[in-house]
Structures are given as structure tokens and as C-alpha cells.
ZAMARGU-4260 file (C-alpha; in steps of 0.2 Angstrom, whole numbers, plus 5000, padded with zeros to 4 digits):
<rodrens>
0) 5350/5460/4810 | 5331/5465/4809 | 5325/5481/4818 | 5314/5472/4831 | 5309/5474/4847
5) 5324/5467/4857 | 5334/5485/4850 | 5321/5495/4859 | 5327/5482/4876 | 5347/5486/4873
10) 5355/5499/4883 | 5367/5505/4868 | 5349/5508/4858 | 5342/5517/4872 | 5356/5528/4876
15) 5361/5533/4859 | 5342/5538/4856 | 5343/5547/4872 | 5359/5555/4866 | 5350/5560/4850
20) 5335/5567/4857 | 5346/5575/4868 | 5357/5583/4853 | 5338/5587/4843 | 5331/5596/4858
25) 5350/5607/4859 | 5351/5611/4842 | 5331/5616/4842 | 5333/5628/4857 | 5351/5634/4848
30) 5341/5636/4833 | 5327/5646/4842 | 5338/5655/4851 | 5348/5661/4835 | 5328/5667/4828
35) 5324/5675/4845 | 5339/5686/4845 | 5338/5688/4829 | 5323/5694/4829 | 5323/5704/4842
40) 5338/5713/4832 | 5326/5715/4819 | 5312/5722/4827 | 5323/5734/4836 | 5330/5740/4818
45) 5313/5742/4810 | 5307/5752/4824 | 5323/5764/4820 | 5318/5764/4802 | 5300/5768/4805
50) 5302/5782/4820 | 5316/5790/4808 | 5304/5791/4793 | 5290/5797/4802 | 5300/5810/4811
55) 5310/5813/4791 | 5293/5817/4782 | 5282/5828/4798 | 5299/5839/4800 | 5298/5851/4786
60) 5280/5855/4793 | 5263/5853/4787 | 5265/5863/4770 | 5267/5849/4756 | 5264/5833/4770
65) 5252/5825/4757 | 5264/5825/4742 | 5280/5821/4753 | 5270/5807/4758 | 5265/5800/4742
70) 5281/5803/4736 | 5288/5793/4747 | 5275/5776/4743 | 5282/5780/4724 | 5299/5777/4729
75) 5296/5763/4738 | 5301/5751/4725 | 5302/5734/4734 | 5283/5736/4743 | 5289/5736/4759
80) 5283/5750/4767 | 5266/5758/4772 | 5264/5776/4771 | 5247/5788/4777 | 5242/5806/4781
85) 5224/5806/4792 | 5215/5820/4801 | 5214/5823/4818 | 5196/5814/4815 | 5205/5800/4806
90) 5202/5804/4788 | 5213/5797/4776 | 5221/5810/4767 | 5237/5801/4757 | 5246/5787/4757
95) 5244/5767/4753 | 5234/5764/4771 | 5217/5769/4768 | 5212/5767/4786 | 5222/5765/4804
100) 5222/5747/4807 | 5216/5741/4824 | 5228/5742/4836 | 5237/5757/4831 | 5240/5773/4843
105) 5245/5789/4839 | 5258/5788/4855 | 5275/5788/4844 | 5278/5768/4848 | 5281/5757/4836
110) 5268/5741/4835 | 5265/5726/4829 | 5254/5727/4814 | 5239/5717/4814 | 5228/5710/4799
115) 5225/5699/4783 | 5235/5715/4773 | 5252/5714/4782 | 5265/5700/4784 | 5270/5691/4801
120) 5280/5704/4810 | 5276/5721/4803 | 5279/5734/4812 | 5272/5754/4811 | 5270/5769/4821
125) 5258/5783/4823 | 5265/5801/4825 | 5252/5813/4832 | 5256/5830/4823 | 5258/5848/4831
130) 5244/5853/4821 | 5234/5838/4823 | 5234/5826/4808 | 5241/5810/4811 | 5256/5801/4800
135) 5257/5780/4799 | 5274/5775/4795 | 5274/5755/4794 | 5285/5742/4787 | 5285/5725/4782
140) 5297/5712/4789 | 5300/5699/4774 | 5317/5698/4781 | 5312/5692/4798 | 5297/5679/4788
145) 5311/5673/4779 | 5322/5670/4792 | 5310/5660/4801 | 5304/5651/4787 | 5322/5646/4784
150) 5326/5640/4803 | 5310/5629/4804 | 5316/5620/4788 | 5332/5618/4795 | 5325/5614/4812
155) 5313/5598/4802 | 5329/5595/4791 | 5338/5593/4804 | 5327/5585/4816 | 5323/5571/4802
160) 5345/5569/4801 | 5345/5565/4818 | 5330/5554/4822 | 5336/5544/4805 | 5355/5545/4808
165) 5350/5541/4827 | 5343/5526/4824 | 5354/5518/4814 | 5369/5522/4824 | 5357/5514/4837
170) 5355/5499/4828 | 5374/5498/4824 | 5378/5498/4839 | 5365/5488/4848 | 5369/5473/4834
175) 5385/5469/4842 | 5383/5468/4860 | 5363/5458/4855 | 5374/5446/4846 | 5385/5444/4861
180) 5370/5442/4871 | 5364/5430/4860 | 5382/5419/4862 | 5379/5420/4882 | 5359/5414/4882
185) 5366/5400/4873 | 5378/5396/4884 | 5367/5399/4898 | 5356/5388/4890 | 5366/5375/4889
190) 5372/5377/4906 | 5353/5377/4912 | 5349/5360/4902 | 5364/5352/4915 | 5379/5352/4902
195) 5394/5350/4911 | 5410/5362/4909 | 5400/5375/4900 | 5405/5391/4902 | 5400/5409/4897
200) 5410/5415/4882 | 5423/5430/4888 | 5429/5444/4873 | 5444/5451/4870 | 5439/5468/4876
205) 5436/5465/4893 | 5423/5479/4896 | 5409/5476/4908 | 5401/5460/4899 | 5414/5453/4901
210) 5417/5456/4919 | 5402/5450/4922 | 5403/5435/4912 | 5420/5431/4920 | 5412/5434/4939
215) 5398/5420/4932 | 5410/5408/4925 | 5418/5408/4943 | 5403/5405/4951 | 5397/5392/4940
220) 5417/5384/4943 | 5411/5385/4964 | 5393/5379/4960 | 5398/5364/4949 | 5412/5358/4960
225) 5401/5360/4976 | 5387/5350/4965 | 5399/5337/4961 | 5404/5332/4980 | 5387/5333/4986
230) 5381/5320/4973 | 5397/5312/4975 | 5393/5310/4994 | 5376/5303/4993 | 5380/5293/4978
235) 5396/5284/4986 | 5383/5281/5001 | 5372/5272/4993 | 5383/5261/4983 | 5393/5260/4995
240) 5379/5254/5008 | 5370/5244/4994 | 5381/5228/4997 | 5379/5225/5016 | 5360/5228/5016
245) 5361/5216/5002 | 5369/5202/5013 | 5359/5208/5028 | 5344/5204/5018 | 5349/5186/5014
250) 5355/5183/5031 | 5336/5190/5038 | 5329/5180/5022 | 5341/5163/5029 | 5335/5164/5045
255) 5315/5165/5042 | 5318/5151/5033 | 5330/5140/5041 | 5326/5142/5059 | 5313/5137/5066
260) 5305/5155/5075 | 5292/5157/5087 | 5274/5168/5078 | 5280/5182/5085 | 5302/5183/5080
265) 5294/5177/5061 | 5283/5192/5064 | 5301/5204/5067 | 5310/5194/5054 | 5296/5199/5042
270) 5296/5217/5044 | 5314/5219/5046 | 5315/5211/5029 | 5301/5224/5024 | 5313/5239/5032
275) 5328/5232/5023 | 5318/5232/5005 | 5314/5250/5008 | 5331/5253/5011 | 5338/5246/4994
280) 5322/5253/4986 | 5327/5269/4990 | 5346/5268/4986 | 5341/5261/4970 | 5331/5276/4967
285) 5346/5287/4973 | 5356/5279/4960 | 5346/5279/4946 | 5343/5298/4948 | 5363/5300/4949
290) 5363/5290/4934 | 5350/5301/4925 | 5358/5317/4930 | 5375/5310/4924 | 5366/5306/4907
295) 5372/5314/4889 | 5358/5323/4885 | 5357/5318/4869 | 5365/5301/4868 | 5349/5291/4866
300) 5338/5304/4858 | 5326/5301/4843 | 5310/5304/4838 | 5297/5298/4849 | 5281/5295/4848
305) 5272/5297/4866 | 5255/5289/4860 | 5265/5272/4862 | 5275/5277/4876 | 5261/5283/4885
310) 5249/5265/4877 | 5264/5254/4882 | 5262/5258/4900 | 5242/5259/4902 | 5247/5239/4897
315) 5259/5240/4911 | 5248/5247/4926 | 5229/5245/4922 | 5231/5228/4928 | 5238/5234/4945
320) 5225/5245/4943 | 5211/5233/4941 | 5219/5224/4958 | 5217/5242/4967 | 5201/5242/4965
325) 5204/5259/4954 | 5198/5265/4937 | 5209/5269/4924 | 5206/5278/4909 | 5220/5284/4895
330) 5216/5297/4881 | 5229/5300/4867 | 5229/5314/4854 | 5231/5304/4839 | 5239/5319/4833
335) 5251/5325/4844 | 5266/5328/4835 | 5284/5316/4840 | 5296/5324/4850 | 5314/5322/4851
340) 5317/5313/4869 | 5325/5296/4875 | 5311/5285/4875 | 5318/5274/4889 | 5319/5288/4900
345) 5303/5294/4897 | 5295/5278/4899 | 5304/5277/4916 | 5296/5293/4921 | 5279/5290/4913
350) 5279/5274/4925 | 5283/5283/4940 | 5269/5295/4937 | 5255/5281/4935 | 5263/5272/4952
355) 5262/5286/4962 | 5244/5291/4956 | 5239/5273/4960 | 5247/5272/4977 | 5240/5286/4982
360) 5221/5285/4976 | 5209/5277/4985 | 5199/5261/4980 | 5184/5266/4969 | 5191/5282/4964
365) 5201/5285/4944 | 5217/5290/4938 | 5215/5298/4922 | 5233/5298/4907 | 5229/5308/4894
370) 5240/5317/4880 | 5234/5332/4872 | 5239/5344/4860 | 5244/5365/4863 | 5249/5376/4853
375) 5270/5376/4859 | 5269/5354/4858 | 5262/5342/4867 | 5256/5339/4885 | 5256/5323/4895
380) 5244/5323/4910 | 5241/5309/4925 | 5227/5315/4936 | 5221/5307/4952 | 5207/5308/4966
385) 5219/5305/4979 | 5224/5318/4993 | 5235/5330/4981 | 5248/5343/4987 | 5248/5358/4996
390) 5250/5373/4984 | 5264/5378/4995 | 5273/5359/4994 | 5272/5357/4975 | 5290/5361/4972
395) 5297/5355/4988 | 5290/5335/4982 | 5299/5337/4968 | 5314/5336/4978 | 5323/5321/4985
400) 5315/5312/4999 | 5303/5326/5002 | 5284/5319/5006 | 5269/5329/5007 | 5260/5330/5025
405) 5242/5326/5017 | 5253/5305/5010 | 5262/5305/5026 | 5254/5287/5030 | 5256/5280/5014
410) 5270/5269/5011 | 5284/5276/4999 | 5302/5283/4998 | 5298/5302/4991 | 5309/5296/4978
415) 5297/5293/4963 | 5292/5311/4957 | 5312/5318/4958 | 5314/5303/4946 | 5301/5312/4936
420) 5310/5328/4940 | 5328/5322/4934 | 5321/5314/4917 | 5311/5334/4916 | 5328/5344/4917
425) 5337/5332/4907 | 5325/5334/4894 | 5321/5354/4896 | 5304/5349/4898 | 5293/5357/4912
430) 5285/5349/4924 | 5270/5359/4935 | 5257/5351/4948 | 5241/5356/4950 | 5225/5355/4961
435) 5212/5341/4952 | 5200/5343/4965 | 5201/5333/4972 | 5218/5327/4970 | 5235/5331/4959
440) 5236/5331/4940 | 5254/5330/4934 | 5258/5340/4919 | 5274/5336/4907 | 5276/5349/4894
445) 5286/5340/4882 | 5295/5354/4872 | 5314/5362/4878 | 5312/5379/4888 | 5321/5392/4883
450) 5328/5409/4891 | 5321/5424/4885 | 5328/5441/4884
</rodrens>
């Protein structure tokens, strides 16, 4: 699996990079401190050197200084060491030091030596004689250079093992629990686009995915049993309720006409007959969205192409349209590309759309279908000039039987757009309402949404 930008999200990534920048930053302070003692070791050491040869060559006294001196840069075979005789004025008088560098005290403490001539970390004293001249004994520390030189090579080897060994134990062990990741999006997916019995897939290890997938499994068990009773209830209602508002119909429907009624029982007989249509409009609605929610997702899927679905009902409405007294207009993206969807189904819900913009947009005003193109698929719009929906109401109308306060006084069952809804979810399509100003426009996103990491 690719290095990509999902590792950097996984916890195993981000500890084991932890754990390796932790690791780096011990071994670096381990490293520095092994230079720092070291170091300091050194320094201490070099400072004996350089007191003991400066107290070596000024103890046998003035007499033959100068030559002792010399002598000793002679011997000096590895160029290590810096040897001078000045006067009490400063004078140089032997040696391989020509002048005091700055810095340097004739106090008997060794110092750092400073200057393009000496190496990192030389050190030299000053020894102010008893008959005034002053001896420099100084040394070099290529020891101490190469000791640091070899602990920052092993502090950037070292570093570059780790960052590259890090990351790819990181991206070892990320792999395994992104793939299980992977298995229980899909699942989840699944589950989301209303696939019954699906459940998260459960490993052999038992470790704390797998706790939690078990804990989701059983709530899905609670949720999808609860779900079931519930439709089960209102479904067995409205079938059940279907067949004596059916005979009460005929029986209202019998009496209007075989009975002779006085203006104002025809007028009750009427609109109890209005009532009881209602009724069975709205069970039948019920029904149908059990139906669509029961629905194999994929059982009548093909290739679709919405600029006929979506010409097929402009034919359909605009004539009820035209009786409204309301403009309608269609515009089809000949390009829009075919999307896989039960065409039935989305005709169905295409229908609902354009009824409910036209019941609820007023003579004179327009209801506007068009289908354009984005750059995820394409987008099916009904637009009106009606009242709209609150912002705070657009979800709740999708629900069943849920009205907005601004269509209140127009006739309907709050049925229409949960249709819509149903036909939505079974197709992982997204619907969203929005504000025309003034009035609602209905968007369908017709591609499936998906869950991201």
C-alpha cells in the first residue's frame, strides 16, 4: 500500500514515529552526553600536560630557557604543541608562537586558545617567570576534534537509520490495521446504504477494534430489530386499515348516489368522501415507502439516462401545469453522463418533486427542472416560487408526515418529499433543500455517498 496521507491519520503511524523521535532525541542526548564527559576528560588532561610542561622547562631556571624551549618544539614530532619564551614586555624570544594570542594571561590557568592558527579546543597556559620572562605552553586537541567529528557522523548516521527505519516499520504497521479499516468502512457502507443483516467484520485477535466492532454489531442487532417493529407497526396499520376505508368509501360513495339527500347531507357526504380519500392517499403513501425501503438495492438497477427520465415527466405535469395557471420550464444537460439507478424509482420521485412544486406555487409564478452537470456527476434541480421552507425545517420535511408551518393551509399528506427521501437513501444519492428566493429548490445529487476516513 502506497505511503499516502491516510498513514500520517493512523494511530500505529503516529506512535511508532513518536516512538522513533523519541528514540533519535535519547540517543542524540546519550551521544552528547558521551562528547560532553569526554570532553571535559580531555580538557582536564590537556590542562595537566600543559601546566606540567611549563612548570618541567621554567624549573631548572633561566640559564639555557631559550634552548630548552626550542628543543622541545624539535621534539615535538606529531605538531601538537606550541612552545614560546617572551620578555616581561612581551618580546618573543623562542619558540613556534611568535606572538601571545589574544586572550592569553600570564596567571598559570590554562585557556582556550583562540585563532585562525589553532584547532577547536586548544588549550595553553602562560607562566609568568620569577625573573620576569613569560613561557606559553599550548596544545592542540586533534583528539578531542576527532572525537567530535566522529559523534556527529554517528549522530546523522544514526539519525537518518532511525527516520528511514521508522517510517517503514510505521508503514508496516499501519498497513494492516488501514486494511481492516478499510474492510469496516465497507461494511458500514453497506449498512448506511440500508443493507439488511450487515455487520462489521470481527478478527481473530480480539484486540480493541474488535471490541469496538463487536459493541457496534450489537447495537446495529438492537437498532435493526427496533427499526423492524416500528415499520412493522405502521405498515400492518395501514394495510390493515386500507380495507375498511375502502368499504367505508363505497358505502359514502352508495349513499350520495342512491339516496335522495337534502343540499346540505350531499354537502357532508361529499367531504367525508374527500376525508376518506385522504385517508387512503396517505396509507398508500405509507406503503409505498415501506415498499421502497424494503427494496433490493440493486434488483432493478441499469444505466439510466435522466434527460428522459426527467423529459418523460415534463410530458406528464406541464399539462397540469398549464391548468394552474403556472409556468414550466425544463433544462437538460445533453451531456450529463448515465447513472446507474432504477429508472422506475427515480421517475417516481422525479414525479413527487414536480407535484409538490406545483401545489405549492402560486398562479402566475414558474417551477423550473433542470439537470446539470458537476464535477462528482450530475445534479437534478425542481425549483419553485412558492413559500419554501424554513432553514431550520429542511430536514424535519423530509420526515414522514412532517409539514412546514409556511404550506400549513395547503392541502397534502407530508408524504410526498419522504417518498423522495426513501428513493434518495436507497440509491445513496443526496438530497439537500435550499432557499430560491423566493421559494425551495430541490437538489438530487445522483452519484453514491461514501464514508471517508
Amino acid at each position: 500500500m502506497a505511503l499516502n496521507s491516510r498513514f500520517w491519520r493512523t494511530t500505529p503511524f503516529q506512535l511508532t514515529v513518536l516512538h522513533g523521535l523519541v528514540f533519535a532525541v535519547a540517543v542524540m542526548a546519550l551521544l552528547g552526553l558521551i562528547y560532553a564527559r569526554t570532553a571535559g576528560y580531555m580538557t582536564r588532561q590537556i590542562d595537566a600536560i600543559v601546566l606540567s610542561e611549563a612548570h618541567a622547562l621554567a624549573k631548572p631556571g633561566p640559564d639555557g630557557l631559550p634552548d630548552r624551549v626550542q628543543a622541545a618544539v624539535k621534539a615535538d614530532e606529531r605538531a601538537i604543541a606550541y612552545y614560546a619564551l617572551f620578555s616581561a614586555d612581551g618580546v618573543w624570544i623562542a619558540g613556534n608562537v611568535r606572538a601571545l594570542p589574544a586572550g592569553m594571561i600570564p596567571d598559570g590557568k590554562p585557556r582556550v586558545l583562540k585563532g585562525p592558527a589553532f584547532l577547536p579546543g586548544a588549550r595553553a597556559v602562560v607562566l609568568r617567570l620569577p625573573w620576569g620572562e613569560q613561557l606559553f605552553v599550548g596544545h592542540d586537541a586533534k583528539v578531542l576534534s576527532g572525537l567530535r567529528e566522529i559523534i556527529v557522523e554517528a549522530l546523522l548516521v544514526s539519525g537518518a537509520l532511525i527516520l528511514v527505519l521508522g517510517l517503514i516499520a510505521a508503514a508496516a504497521l499501519s498497513a494492516q490495521p488501514l486494511r481492516r479499516i478499510e474492510s469496516l468502512r465497507v461494511a458500514s457502507q453497506a449498512a448506511l446504504s440500508g443493507a439488511v443483516g450487515v455487520r462489521l467484520p470481527v478478527s481473530p485477535r480480539r484486540d480493541e477494534i474488535d471490541m469496538l466492532a463487536n459493541l457496534a454489531n450489537a447495537m446495529m442487532d438492537e437498532s435493526e430489530r427496533l427499526l423492524w417493529e416500528v415499520k412493522s407497526v405502521g405498515d400492518n396499520i395501514a394495510h390493515d386499515l386500507r380495507t375498511p376505508l375502502n368499504r367505508l368509501r363505497a358505502l359514502l360513495y352508495r349513499v350520495s348516489q342512491e339516496t335522495s339527500l337534502t343540499p346540505a347531507d350531499a354537502a357532508m357526504i361529499e367531504q367525508a368522501l374527500a376525508e376518506t380519500d385522504a385517508l387512503l392517499s396517505r396509507f398508500r403513501a405509507l406503503l409505498r415507502i415501506g415498499e421502497i425501503e424494503r427494496c433490493d438495492r440493486r434488483a432493478g438497477v441499469k444505466p439510466v439516462r435522466l434527460q428522459e427520465v426527467l423529459a418523460h415527466a415534463g410530458e406528464l405535469y406541464e399539462p397540469l401545469a398549464e391548468d394552474r395557471g403556472v409556468a414550466f420550464s425544463i433544462a437538460l444537460d445533453p451531456d450529463a453522463p448515465m447513472v446507474e439507478a432504477d429508472a422506475d424509482l427515480l421517475f417516481e420521485a422525479v414525479g413527487n418533486l414536480i407535484d409538490n412544486a406545483l401545489k405549492f406555487t402560486p398562479p402566475g409564478g414558474t417551477v423550473r427542472v433542470r439537470l446539470i452537470t458537476l464535477a462528482q456527476g450530475p445534479r437534478l434541480e425542481v425549483a419553485d416560487d412558492g413559500p419554501g421552507v424554513d432553514p431550520q425545517e429542511r430536514d424535519a420535511v423530509l420526515n414522514r408526515f412532517h409539514r412546514g408551518r409556511r404550506t400549513l393551509d395547503t392541502p397534502g399528506s407530508g408524504l410526498g418529499l419522504s417518498i423522495v427521501a426513501a428513493v434518495a437513501r436507497l440509491h445513496q444519492f443526496t438530497l439537500t433543500l435550499s432557499d430560491a428566493k423566493p421559494g425551495l429548490v430541490v437538489s438530487l445529487d445522483c452519484w453514491p455517498r461514501r464514508l471517508e476516513a
